[in-house]
C-alpha positions in Angstrom: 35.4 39.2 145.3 35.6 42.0 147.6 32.5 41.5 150.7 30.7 44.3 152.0 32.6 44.5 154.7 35.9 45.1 153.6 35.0 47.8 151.2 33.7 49.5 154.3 36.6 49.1 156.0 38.3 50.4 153.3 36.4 53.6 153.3 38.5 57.1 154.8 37.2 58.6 157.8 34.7 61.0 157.9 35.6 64.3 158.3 34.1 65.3 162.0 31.5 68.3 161.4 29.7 71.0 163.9 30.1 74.3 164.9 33.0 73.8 167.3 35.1 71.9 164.4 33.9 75.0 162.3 35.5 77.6 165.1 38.8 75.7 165.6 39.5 75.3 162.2 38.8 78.7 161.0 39.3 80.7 163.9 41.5 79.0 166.6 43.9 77.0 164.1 46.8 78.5 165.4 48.5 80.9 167.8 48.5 84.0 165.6 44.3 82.9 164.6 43.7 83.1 167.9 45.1 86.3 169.3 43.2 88.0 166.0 40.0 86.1 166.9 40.5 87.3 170.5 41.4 91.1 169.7 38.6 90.9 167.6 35.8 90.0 169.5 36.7 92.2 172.3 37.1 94.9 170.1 33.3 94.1 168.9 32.3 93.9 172.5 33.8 97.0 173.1 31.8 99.1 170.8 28.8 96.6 170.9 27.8 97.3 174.8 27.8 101.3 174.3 25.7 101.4 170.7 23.4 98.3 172.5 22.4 100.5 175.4 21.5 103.7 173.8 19.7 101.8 171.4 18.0 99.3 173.3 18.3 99.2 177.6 18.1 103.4 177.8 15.9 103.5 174.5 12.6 105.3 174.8 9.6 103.3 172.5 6.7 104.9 173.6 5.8 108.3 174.8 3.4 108.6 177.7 -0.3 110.2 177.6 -1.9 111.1 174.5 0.8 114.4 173.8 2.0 113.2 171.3 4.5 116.3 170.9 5.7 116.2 174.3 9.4 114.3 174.1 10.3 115.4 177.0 10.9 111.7 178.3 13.4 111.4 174.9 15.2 114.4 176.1 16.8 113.6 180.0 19.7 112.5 180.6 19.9 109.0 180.9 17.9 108.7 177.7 19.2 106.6 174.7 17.5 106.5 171.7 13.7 108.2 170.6 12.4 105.2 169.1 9.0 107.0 169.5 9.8 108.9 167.1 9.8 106.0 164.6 6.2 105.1 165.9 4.6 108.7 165.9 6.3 109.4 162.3 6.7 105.9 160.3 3.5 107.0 158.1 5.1 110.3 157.2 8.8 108.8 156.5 6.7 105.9 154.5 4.4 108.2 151.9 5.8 111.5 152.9 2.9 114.3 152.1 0.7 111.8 150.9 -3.1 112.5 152.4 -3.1 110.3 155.3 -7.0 109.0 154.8 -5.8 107.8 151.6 -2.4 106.0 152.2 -3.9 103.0 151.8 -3.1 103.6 147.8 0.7 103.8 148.3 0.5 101.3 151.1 -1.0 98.8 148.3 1.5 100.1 145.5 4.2 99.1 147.3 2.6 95.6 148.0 2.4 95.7 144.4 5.9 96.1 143.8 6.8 93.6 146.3 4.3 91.2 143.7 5.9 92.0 141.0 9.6 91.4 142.2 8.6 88.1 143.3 7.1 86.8 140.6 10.1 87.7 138.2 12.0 85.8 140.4 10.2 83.3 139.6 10.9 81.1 136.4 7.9 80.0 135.5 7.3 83.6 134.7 10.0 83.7 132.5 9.0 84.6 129.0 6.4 86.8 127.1 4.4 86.7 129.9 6.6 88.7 132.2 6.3 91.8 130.2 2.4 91.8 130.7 2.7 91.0 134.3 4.7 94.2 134.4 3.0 96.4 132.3 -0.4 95.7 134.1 1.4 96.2 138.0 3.2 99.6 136.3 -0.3 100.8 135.5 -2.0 99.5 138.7 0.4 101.6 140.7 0.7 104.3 138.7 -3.5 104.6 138.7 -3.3 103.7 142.8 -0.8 106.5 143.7 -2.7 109.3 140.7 -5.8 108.0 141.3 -8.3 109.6 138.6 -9.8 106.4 137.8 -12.1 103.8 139.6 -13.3 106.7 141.6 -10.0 107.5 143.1 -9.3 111.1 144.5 -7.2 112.0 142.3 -3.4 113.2 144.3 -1.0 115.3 142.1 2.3 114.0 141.8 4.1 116.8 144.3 2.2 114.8 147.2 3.5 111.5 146.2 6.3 110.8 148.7 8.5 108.0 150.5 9.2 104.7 149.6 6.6 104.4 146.6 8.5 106.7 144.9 11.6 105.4 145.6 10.5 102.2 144.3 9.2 104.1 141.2 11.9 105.8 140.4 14.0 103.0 140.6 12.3 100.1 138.9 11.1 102.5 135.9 14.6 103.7 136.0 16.4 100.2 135.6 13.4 99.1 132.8 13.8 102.4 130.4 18.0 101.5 130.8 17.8 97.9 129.8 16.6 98.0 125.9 19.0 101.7 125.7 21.9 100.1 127.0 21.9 97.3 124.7 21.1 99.0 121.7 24.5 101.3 123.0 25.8 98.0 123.6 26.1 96.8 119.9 26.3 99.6 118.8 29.9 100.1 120.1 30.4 97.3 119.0 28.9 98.0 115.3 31.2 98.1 112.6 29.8 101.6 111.4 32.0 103.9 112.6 29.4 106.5 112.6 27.4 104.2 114.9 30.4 103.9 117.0 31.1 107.5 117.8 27.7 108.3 118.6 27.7 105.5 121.2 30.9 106.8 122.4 29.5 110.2 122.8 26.5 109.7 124.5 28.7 107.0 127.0 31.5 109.0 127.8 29.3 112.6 128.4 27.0 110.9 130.8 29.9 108.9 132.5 31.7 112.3 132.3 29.0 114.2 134.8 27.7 113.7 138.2 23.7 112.3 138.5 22.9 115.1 140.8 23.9 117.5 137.5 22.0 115.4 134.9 19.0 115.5 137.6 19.2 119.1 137.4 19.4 119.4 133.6 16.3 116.9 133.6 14.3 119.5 135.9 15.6 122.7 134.9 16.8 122.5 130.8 14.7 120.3 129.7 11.3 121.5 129.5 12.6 124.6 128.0 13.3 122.6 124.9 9.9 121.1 124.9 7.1 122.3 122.3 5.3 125.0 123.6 1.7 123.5 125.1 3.7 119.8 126.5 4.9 119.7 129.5 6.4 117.1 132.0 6.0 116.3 135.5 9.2 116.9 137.8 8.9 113.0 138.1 8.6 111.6 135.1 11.8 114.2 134.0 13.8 112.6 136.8 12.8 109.4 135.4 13.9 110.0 132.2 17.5 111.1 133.7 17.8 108.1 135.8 17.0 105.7 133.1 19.2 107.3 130.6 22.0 107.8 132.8 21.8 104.1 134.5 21.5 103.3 130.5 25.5 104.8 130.1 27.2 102.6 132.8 24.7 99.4 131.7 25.7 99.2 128.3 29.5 99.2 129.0 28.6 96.6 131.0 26.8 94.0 128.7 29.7 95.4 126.6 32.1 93.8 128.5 29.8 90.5 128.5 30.0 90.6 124.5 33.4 90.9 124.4 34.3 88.2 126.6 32.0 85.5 123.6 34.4 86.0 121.0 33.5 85.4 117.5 33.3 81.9 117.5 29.7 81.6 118.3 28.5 84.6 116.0 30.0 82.7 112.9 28.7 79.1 114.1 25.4 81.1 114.0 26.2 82.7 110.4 26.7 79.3 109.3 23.4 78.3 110.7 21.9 80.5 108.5 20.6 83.1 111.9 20.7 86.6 111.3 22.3 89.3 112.4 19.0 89.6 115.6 18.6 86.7 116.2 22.1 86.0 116.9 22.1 88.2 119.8 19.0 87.6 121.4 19.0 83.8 121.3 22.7 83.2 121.2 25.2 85.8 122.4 22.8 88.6 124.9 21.9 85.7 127.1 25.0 84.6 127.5 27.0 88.0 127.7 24.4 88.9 130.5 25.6 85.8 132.6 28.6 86.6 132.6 28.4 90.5 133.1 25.7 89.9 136.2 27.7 90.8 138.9 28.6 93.7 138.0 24.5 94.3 137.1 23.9 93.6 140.6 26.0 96.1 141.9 24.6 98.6 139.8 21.5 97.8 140.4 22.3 98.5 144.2 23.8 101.1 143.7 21.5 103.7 141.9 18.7 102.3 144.1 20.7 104.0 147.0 21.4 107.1 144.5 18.0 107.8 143.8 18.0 109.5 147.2 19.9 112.6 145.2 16.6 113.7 143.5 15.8 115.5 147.4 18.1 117.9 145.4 15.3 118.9 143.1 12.4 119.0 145.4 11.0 115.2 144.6 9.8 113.5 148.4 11.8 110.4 148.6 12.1 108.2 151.3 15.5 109.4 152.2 14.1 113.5 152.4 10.6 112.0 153.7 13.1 110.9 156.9 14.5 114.2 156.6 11.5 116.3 157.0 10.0 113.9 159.7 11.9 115.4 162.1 11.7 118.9 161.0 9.3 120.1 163.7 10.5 121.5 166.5 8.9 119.2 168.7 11.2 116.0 167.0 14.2 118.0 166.4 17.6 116.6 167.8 15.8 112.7 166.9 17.2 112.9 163.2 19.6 109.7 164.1 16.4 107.4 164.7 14.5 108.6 161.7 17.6 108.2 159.3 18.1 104.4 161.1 14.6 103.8 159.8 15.2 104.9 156.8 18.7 102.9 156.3 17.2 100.0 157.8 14.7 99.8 154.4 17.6 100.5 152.3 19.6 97.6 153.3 16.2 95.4 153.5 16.0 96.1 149.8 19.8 95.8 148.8 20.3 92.7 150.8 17.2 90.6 149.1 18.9 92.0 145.4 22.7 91.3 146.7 21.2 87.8 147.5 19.0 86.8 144.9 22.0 87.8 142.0 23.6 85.6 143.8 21.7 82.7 143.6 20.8 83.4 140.4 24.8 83.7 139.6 25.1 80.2 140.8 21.8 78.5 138.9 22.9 80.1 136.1 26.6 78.9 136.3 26.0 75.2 137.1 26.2 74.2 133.6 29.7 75.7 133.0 
């Protein structure tokens, strides 16, 4: 028998760990490594010191006295950035034309949102109780920023503006897309070939156009074939255009994900005695959507950045509520700072979804 002690003499080395292990092995492991490393970080340094002194050592936070339009201190020489202009304007870039004495509403709708995408991250959520959780914070926010109700002043929807409506636009955007996208889904995958080519159709003329022309067809054409008496606020159309053209690039997407199953499962299921339904919700969807979520990510991410287009057609985003912050004459030339603010949110927002798809890429993986 083998004692303790020779087994743990037996035992390899272990492998020496810590930051400077980290840097030689990946960085400084040979000759060639280490000229790149080199070039590299003094080519950081190089435009690091000039963007880190406008921005910081020659910026300009606050503006002195109570004239609040007088920039002059923004405007000498030696000036770097007007980050003042951030502190005098964040409300306006935030809820856009929004009455001021009421942005609490938006402020809280927002918090909302932020709820809401929590709590579907969440697992114990998972399940028919999501869809409630969402339908109840839909019609919270959607009574918070129209108010109306609960003795809310009411606000038409042309003074809704900023972020909220980003966030609206977005979200109600990505819900419509999901249950239209996999509907197109099987149906291209339908073995009525009358099916098919309507799927085709609707796919390949949305993927055929620009957004920024399906956002003008969605404000311009559509209400004119609308019955007389109904109408449609520019909002809700651009929902509608969003969703249904998010819906097009989706379902090619889950597409893919079917494909990749095969048919072995769907006739293991057959021979189970599962329909045609229940096949792909409890058998083939989930897993289809496992392996397409990547790519859902990224397209996720990306219309949440596109949704700035609909400034094209007059609707107050958070990208065109930057732009119009520094419309006066008084904060003209500051249009860098405002649009900083602005892409600092973005990347706030895109860098939680990059992240969580990726965790949730890995949780859902770990039995494979």
């Amino acid at each position: 028998m083998t004692s303790g002690h020779d087994v743990t003499s037996r035992l390899p080395p272990a492998r020496p760990t810590g930051p400077i292990v980290w840097l030689a092995r990946n960085l400084f492991n040979s000759p060639a490594s280490t000229l790149v490393t080199v070039g590299m970080l003094l080519l950081i340094l190089l435009i690091a010191f000039p963007i880190l002194r406008w921005a910081v050592v020659d910026a300009v936070w606050t503006l002195p006295g109570t004239a609040i339009d007088d920039t002059a201190p923004c405007r000498t020489e030696s000036a770097g950035a007007c980050w003042a202009v951030i502190g005098e304007k964040y409300r306006f870039i935030l809820f856009g034309l929004y009455p001021f004495g009421q942005q609490w509403r938006p402020a809280l709708a927002v918090m909302l949102f932020l709820g809401i995408f929590y709590v579907s991250t969440d697992r114990r959520f998972w399940g028919e109780g999501i869809a409630l959780i969402w339908v109840v914070a839909l019609g919270a926010i959607y009574a918070l920023m129209g108010g109306g109700v609960l003795g809310l002043t009411p606000v038409p929807e042309n003074r809704w503006g900023g972020l909220p409506v980003t966030l609206l636009l977005t979200t109600t955007g990505i819900v419509m897309a999901f249950p239209i996208a996999i509907l197109v889904a099987l149906g291209r995958l339908s073995n009525n070939s009358s099916l098919r080519l309507v799927c085709l159709l609707y796919v390949e003329t949305i993927r055929g156009v620009p957004l920024i022309s399906v956002l003008f067809m969605a404000s311009v054409l559509f209400p004119l074939f609308l019955p007389e008496g109904m109408e449609l606020s520019k909002l809700v159309r651009a929902q509608l255009a969003i969703g249904f053209f998010i819906a097009a690039y989706l379902s090619e997407i889950i597409r893919g994900g079917l494909q990749t199953l095969g048919n072995g499962q769907t006739e293991a299921a057959a021979a189970l005695g599962l329909g045609y339904w229940r096949t792909v919700f409890l058998i083939r969807l989930p897993q289809a959507l496992v392996v397409a979520l990547p790519p859902i990510v990224s397209l996720v991410i990306g219309f949440f950045k596109n949704t700035s287009l609909v400034m094209t057609i007059g609707i107050f985003d958070l990208l065109n509520a930057a732009k119009s912050a520094v419309a006066e004459p008084a904060w003209q030339g500051f249009g860098t700072e405002a649009y900083l603010f602005a892409a600092a949110i973005y990347f706030s927002f895109c860098l939680a979804m990059s992240r969580y798809g990726l965790h949730l890429e890995r949780t859902t993986n770990r039995g494979r």
